[in-house]
mmCIF file as Biopython writes it, N, C-alpha, C and O atoms, coordinates in Angstrom:
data_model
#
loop_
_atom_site.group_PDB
_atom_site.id
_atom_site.type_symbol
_atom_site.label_atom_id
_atom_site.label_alt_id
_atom_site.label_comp_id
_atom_site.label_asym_id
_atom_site.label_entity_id
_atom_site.label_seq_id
_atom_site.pdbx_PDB_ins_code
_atom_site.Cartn_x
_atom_site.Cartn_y
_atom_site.Cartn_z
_atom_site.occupancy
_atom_site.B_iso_or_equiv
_atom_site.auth_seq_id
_atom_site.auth_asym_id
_atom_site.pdbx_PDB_model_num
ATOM 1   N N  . UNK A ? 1  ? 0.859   -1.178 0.000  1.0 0.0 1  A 1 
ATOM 2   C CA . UNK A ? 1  ? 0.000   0.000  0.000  1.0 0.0 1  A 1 
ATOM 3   C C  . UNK A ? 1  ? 0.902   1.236  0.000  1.0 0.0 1  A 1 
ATOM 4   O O  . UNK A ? 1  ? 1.659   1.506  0.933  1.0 0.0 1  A 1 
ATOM 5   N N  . UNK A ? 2  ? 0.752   2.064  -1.255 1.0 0.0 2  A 1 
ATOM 6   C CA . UNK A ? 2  ? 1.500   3.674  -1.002 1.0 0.0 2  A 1 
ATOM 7   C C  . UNK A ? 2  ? 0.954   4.249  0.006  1.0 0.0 2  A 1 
ATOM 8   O O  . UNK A ? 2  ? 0.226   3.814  0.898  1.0 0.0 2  A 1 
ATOM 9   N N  . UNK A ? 3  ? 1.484   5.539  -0.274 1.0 0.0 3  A 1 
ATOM 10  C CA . UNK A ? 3  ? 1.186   6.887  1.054  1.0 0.0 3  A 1 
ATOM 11  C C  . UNK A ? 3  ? 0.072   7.055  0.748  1.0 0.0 3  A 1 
ATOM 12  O O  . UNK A ? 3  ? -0.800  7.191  1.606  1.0 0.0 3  A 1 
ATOM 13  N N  . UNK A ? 4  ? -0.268  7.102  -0.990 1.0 0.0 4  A 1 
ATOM 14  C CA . UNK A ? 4  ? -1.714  7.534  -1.259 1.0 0.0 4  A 1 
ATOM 15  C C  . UNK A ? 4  ? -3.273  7.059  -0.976 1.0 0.0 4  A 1 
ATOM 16  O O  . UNK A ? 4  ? -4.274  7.771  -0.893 1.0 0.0 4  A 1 
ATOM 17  N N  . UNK A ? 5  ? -3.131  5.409  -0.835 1.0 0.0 5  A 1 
ATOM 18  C CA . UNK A ? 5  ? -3.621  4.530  -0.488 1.0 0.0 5  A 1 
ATOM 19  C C  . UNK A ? 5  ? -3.888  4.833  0.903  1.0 0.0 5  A 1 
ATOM 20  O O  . UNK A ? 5  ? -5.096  4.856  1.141  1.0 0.0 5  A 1 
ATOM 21  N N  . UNK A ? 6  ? -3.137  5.073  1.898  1.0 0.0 6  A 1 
ATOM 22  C CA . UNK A ? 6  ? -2.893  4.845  2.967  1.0 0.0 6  A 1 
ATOM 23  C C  . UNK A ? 6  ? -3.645  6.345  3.715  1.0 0.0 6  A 1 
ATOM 24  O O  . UNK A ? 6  ? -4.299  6.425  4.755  1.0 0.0 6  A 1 
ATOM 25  N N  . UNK A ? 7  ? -3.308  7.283  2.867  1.0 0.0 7  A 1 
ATOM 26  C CA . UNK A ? 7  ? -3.762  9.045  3.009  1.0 0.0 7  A 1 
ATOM 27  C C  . UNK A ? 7  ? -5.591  8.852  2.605  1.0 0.0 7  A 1 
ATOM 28  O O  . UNK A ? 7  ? -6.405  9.301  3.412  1.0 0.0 7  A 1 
ATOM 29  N N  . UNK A ? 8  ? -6.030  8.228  1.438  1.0 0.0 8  A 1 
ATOM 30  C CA . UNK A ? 8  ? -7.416  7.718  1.086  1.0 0.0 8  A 1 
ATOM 31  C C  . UNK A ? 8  ? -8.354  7.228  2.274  1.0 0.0 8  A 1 
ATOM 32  O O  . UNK A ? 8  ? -9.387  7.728  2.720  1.0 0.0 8  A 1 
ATOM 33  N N  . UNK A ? 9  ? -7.483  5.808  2.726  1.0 0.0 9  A 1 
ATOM 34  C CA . UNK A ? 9  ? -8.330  5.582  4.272  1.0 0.0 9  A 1 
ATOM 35  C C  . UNK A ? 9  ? -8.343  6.045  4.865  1.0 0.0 9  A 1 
ATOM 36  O O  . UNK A ? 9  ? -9.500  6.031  5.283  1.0 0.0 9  A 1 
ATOM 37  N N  . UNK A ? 10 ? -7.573  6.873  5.625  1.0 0.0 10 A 1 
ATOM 38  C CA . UNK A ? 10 ? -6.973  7.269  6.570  1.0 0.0 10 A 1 
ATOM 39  C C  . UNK A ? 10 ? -8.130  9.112  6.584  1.0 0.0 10 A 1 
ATOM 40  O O  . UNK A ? 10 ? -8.375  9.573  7.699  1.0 0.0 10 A 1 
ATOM 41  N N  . UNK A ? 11 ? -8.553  9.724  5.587  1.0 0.0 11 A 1 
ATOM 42  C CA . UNK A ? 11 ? -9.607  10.575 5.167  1.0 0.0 11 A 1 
ATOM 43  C C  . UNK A ? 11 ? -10.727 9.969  5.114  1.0 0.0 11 A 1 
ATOM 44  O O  . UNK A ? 11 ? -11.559 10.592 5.773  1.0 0.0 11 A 1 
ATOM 45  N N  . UNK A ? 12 ? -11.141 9.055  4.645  1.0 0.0 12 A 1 
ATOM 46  C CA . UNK A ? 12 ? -12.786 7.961  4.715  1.0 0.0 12 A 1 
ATOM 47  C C  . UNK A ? 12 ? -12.602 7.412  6.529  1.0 0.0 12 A 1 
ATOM 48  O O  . UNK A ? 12 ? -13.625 7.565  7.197  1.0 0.0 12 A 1 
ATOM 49  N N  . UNK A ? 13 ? -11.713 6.979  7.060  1.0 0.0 13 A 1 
ATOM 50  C CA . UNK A ? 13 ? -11.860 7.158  8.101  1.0 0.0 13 A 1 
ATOM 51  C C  . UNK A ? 13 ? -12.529 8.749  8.763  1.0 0.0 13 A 1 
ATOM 52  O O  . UNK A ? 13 ? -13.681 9.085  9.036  1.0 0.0 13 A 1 
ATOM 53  N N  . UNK A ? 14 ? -11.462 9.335  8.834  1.0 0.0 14 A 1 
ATOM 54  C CA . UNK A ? 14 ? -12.019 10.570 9.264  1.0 0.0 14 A 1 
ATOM 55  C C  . UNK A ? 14 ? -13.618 11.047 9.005  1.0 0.0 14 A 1 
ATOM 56  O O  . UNK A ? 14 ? -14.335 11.347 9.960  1.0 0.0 14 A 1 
ATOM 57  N N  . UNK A ? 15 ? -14.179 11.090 7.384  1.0 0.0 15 A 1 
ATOM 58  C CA . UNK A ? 15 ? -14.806 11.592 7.453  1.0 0.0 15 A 1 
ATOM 59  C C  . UNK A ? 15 ? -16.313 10.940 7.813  1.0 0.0 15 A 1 
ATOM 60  O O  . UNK A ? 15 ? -17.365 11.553 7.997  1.0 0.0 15 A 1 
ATOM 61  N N  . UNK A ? 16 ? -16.036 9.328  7.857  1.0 0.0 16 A 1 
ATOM 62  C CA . UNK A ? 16 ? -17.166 8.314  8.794  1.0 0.0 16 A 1 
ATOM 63  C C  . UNK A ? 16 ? -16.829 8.856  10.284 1.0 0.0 16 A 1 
ATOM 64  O O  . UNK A ? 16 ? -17.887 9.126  10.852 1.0 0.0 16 A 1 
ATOM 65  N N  . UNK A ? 17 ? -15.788 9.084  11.036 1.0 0.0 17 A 1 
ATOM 66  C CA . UNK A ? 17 ? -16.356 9.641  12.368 1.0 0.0 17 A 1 
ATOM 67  C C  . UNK A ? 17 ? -16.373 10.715 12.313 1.0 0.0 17 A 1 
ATOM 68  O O  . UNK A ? 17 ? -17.075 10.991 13.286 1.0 0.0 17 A 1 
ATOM 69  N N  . UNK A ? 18 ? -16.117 11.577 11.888 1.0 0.0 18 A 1 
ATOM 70  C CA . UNK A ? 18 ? -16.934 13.330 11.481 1.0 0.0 18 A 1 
ATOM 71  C C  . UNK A ? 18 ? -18.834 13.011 11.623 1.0 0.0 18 A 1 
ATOM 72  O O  . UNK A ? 18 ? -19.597 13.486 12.465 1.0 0.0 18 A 1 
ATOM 73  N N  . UNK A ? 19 ? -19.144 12.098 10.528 1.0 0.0 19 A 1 
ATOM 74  C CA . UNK A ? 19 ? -20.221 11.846 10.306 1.0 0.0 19 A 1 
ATOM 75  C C  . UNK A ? 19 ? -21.100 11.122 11.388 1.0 0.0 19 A 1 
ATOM 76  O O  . UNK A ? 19 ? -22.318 11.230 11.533 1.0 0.0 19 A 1 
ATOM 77  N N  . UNK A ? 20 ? -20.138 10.289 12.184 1.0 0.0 20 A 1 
ATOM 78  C CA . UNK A ? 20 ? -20.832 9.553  13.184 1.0 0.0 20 A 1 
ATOM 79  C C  . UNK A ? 20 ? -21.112 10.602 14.912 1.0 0.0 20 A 1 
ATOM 80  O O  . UNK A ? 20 ? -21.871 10.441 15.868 1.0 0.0 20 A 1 
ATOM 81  N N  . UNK A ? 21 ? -19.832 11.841 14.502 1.0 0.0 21 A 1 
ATOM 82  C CA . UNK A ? 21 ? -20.136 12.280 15.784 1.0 0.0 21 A 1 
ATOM 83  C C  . UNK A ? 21 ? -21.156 13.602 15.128 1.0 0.0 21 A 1 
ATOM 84  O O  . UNK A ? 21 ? -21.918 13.932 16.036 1.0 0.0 21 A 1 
ATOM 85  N N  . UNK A ? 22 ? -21.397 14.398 13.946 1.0 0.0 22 A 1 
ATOM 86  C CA . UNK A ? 22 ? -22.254 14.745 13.729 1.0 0.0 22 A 1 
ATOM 87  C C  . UNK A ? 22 ? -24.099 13.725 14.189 1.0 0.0 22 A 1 
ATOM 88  O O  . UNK A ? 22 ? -25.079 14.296 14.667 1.0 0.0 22 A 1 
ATOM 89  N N  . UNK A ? 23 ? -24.060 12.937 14.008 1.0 0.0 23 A 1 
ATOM 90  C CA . UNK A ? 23 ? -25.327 12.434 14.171 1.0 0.0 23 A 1 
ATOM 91  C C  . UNK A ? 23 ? -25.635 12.311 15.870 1.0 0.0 23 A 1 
ATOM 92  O O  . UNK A ? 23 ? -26.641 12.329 16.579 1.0 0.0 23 A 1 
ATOM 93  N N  . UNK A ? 24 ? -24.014 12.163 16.101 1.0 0.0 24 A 1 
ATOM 94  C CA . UNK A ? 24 ? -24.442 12.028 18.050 1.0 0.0 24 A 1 
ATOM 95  C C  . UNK A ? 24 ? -24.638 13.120 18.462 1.0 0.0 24 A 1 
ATOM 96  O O  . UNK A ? 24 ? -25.337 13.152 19.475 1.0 0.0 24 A 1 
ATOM 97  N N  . UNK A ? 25 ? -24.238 14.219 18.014 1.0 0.0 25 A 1 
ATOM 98  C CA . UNK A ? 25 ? -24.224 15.956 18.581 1.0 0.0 25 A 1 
ATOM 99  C C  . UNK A ? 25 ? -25.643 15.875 18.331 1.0 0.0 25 A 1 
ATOM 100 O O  . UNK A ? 25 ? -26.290 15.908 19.378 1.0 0.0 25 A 1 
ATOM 101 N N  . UNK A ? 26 ? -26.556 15.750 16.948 1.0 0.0 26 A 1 
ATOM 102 C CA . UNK A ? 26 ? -27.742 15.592 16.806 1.0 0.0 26 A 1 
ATOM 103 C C  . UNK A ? 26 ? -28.909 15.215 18.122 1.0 0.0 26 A 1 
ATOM 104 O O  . UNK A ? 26 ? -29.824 15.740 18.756 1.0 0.0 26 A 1 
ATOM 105 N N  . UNK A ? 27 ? -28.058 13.777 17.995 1.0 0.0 27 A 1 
ATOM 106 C CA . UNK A ? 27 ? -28.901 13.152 19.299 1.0 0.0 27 A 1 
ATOM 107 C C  . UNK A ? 27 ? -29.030 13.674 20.787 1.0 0.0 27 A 1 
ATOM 108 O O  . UNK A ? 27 ? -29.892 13.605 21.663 1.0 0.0 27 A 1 
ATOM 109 N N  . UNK A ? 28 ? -28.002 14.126 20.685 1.0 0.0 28 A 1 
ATOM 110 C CA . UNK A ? 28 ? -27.756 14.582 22.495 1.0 0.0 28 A 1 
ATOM 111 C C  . UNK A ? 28 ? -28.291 15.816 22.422 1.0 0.0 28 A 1 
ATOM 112 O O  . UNK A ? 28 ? -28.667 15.988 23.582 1.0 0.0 28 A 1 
ATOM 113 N N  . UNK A ? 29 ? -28.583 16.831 21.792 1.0 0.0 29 A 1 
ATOM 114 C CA . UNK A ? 29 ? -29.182 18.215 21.199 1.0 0.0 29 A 1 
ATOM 115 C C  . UNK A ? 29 ? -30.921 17.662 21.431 1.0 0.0 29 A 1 
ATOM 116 O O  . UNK A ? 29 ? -31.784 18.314 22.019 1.0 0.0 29 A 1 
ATOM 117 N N  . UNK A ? 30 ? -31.094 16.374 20.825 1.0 0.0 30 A 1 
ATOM 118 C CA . UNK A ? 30 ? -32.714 16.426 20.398 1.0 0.0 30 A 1 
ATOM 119 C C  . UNK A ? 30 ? -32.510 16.036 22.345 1.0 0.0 30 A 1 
ATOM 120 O O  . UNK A ? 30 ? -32.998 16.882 23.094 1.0 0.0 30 A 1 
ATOM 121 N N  . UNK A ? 31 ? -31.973 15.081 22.853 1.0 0.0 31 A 1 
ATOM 122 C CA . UNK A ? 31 ? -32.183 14.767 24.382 1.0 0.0 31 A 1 
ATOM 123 C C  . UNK A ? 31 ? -32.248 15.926 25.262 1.0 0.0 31 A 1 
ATOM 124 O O  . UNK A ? 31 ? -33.148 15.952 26.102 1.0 0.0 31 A 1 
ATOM 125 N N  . UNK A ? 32 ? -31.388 16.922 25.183 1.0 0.0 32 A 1 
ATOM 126 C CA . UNK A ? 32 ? -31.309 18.112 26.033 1.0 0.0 32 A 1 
ATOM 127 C C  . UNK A ? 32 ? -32.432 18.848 25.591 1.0 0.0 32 A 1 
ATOM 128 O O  . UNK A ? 32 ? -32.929 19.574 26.452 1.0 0.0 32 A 1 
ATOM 129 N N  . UNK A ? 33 ? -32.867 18.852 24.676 1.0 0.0 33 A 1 
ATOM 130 C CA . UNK A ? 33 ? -34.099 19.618 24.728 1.0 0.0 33 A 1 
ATOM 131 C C  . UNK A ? 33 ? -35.192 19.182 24.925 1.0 0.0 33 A 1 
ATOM 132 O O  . UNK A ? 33 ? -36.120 19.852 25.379 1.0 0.0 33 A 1 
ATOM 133 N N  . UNK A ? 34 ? -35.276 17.524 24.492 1.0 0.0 34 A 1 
ATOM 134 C CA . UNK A ? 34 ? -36.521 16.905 25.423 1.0 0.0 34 A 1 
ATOM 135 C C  . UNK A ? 34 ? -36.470 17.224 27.211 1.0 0.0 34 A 1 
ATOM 136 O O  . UNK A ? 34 ? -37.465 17.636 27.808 1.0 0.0 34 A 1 
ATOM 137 N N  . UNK A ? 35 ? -35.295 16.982 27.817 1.0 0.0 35 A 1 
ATOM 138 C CA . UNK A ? 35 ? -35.244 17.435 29.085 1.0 0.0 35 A 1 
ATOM 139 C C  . UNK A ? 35 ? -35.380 18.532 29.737 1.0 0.0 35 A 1 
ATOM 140 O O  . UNK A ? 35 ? -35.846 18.688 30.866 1.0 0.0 35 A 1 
ATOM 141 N N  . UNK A ? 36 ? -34.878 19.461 28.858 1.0 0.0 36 A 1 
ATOM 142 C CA . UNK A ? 36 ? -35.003 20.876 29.154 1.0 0.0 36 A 1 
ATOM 143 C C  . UNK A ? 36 ? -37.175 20.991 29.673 1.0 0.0 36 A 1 
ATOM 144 O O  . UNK A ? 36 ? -37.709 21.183 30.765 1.0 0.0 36 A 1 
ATOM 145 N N  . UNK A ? 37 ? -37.785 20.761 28.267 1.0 0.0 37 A 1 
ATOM 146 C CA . UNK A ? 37 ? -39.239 20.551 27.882 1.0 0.0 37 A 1 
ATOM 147 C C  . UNK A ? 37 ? -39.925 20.213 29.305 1.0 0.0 37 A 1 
ATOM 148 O O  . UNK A ? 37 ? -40.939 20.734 29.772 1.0 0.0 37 A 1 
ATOM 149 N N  . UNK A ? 38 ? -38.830 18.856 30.074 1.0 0.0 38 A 1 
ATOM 150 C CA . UNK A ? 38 ? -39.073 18.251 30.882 1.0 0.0 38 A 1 
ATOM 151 C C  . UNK A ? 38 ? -39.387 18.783 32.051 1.0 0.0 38 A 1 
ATOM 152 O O  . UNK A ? 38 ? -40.489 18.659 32.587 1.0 0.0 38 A 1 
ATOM 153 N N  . UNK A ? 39 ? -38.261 19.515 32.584 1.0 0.0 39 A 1 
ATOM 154 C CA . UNK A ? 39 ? -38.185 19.976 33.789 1.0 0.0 39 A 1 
ATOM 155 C C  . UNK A ? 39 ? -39.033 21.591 33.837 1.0 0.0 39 A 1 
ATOM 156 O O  . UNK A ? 39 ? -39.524 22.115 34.836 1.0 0.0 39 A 1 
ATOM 157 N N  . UNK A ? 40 ? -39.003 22.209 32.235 1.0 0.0 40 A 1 
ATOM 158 C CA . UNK A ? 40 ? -40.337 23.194 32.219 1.0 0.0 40 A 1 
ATOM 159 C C  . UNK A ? 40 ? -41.497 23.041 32.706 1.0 0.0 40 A 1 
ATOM 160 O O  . UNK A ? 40 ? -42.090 23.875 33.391 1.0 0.0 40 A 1 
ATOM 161 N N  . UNK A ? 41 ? -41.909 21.923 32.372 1.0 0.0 41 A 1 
ATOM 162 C CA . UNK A ? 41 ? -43.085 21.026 32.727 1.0 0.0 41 A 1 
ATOM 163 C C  . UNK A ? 41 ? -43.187 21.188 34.076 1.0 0.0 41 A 1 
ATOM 164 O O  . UNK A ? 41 ? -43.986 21.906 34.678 1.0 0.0 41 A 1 
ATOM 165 N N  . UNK A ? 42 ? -41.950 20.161 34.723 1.0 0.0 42 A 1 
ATOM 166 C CA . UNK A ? 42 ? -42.381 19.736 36.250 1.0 0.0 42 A 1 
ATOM 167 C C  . UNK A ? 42 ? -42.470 21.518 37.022 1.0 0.0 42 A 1 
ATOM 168 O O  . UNK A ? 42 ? -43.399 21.978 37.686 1.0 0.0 42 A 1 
ATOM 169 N N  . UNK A ? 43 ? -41.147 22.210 36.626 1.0 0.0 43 A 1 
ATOM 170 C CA . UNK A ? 43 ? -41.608 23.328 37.184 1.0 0.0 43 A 1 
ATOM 171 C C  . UNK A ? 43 ? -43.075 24.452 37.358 1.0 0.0 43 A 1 
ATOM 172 O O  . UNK A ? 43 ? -43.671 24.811 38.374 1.0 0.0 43 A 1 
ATOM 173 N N  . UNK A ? 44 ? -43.304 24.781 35.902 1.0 0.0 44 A 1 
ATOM 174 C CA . UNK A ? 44 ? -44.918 24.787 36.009 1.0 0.0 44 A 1 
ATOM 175 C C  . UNK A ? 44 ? -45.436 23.977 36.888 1.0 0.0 44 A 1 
ATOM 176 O O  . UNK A ? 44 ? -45.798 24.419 37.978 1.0 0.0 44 A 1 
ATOM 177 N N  . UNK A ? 45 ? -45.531 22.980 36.647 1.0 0.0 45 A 1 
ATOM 178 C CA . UNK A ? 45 ? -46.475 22.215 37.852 1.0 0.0 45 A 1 
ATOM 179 C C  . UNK A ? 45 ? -46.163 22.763 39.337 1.0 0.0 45 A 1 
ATOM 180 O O  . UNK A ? 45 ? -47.093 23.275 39.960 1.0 0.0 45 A 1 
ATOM 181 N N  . UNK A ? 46 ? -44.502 22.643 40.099 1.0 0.0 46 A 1 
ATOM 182 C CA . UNK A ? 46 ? -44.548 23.286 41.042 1.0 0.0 46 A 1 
ATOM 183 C C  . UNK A ? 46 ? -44.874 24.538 41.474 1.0 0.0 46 A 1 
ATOM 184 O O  . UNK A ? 46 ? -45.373 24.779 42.573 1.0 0.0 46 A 1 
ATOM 185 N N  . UNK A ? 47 ? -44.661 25.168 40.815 1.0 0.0 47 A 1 
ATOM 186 C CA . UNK A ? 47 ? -45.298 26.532 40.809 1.0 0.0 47 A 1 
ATOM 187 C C  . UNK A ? 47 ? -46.600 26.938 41.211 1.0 0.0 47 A 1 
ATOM 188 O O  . UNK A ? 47 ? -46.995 27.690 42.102 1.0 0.0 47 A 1 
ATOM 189 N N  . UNK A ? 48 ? -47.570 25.792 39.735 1.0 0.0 48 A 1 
ATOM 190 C CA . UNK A ? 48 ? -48.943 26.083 40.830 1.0 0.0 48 A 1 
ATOM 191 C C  . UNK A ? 48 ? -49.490 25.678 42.106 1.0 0.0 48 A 1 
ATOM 192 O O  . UNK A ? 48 ? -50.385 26.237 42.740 1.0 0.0 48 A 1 
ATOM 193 N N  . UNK A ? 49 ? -48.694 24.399 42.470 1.0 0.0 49 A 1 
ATOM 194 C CA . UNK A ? 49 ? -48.757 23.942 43.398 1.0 0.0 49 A 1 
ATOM 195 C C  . UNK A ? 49 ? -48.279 24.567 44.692 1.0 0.0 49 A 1 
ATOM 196 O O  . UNK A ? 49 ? -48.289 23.942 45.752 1.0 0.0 49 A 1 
ATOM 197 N N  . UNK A ? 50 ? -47.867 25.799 44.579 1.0 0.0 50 A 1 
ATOM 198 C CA . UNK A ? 50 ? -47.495 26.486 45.898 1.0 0.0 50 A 1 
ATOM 199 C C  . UNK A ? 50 ? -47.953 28.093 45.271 1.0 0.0 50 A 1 
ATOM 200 O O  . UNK A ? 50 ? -47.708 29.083 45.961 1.0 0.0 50 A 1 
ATOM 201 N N  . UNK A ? 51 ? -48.455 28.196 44.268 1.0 0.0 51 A 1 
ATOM 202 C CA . UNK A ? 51 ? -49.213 29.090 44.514 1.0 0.0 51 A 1 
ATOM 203 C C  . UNK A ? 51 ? -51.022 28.910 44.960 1.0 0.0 51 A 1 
ATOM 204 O O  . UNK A ? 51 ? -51.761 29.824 45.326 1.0 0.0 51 A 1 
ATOM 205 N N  . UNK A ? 52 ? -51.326 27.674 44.811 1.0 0.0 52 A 1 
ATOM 206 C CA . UNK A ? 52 ? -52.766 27.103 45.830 1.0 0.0 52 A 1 
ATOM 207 C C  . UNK A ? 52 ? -52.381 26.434 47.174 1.0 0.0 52 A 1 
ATOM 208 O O  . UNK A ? 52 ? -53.236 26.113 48.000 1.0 0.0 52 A 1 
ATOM 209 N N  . UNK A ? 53 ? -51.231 26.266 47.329 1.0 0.0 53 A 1 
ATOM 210 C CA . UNK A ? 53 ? -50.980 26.239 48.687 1.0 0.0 53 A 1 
ATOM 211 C C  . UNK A ? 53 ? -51.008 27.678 49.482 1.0 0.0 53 A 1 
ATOM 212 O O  . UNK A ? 53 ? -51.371 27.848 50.646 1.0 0.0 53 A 1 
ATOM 213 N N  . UNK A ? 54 ? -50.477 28.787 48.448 1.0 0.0 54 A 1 
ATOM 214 C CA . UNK A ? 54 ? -50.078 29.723 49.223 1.0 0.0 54 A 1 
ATOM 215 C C  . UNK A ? 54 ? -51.540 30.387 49.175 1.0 0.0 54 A 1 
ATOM 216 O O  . UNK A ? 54 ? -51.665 31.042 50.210 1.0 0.0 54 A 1 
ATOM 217 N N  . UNK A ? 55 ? -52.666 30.476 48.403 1.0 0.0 55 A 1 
ATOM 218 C CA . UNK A ? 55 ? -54.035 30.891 47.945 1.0 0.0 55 A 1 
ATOM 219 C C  . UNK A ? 55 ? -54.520 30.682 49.397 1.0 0.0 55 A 1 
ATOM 220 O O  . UNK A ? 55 ? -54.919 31.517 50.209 1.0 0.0 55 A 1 
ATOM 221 N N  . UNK A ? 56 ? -54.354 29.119 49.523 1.0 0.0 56 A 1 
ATOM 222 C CA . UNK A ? 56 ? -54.864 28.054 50.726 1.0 0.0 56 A 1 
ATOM 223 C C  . UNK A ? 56 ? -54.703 29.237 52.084 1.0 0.0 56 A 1 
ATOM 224 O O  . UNK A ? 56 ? -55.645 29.700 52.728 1.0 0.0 56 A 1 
ATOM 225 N N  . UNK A ? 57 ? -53.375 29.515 52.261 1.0 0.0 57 A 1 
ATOM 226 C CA . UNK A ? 57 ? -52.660 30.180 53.469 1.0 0.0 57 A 1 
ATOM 227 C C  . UNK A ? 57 ? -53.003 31.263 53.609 1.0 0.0 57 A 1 
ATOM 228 O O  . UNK A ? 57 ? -52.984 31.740 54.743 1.0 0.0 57 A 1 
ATOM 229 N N  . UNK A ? 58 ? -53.442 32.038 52.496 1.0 0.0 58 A 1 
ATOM 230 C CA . UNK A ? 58 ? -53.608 33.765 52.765 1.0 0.0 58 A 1 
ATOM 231 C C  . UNK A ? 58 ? -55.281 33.481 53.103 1.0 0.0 58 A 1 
ATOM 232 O O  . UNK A ? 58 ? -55.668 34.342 53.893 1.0 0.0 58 A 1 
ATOM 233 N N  . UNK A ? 59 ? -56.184 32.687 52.792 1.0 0.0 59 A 1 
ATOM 234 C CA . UNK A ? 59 ? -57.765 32.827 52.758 1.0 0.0 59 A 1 
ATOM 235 C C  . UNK A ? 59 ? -57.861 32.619 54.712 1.0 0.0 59 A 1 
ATOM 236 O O  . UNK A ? 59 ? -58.951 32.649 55.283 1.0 0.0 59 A 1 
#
């Protein structure tokens, strides 16, 4: 195998894990924002939940 041969894989390497960590940046991007979504959620929820607690306390 020449240098050239060797320079060929050695770039198709590269650019399959370029490609493979592009798709994971993807994934972990779509996860952090499902979680993010997540904890919006639960917060709203706490929120109202101590603002009818606190409704509860002032009546």
């Amino acid at each position: 195998m020449d240098i050239f041969d060797t320079l060929e894989l050695r770039v198709g390497e590269l650019l399959a894990r370029k490609k493979a960590l592009e798709e994971e940046n993807a994934a972990l991007r779509a996860e952090a924002s499902r979680l993010a979504a997540e904890k919006k959620a639960v917060t709203e929820r706490i929120d109202a939940l101590l603002e009818k607690l606190q409704g509860e306390l002032d009546a």
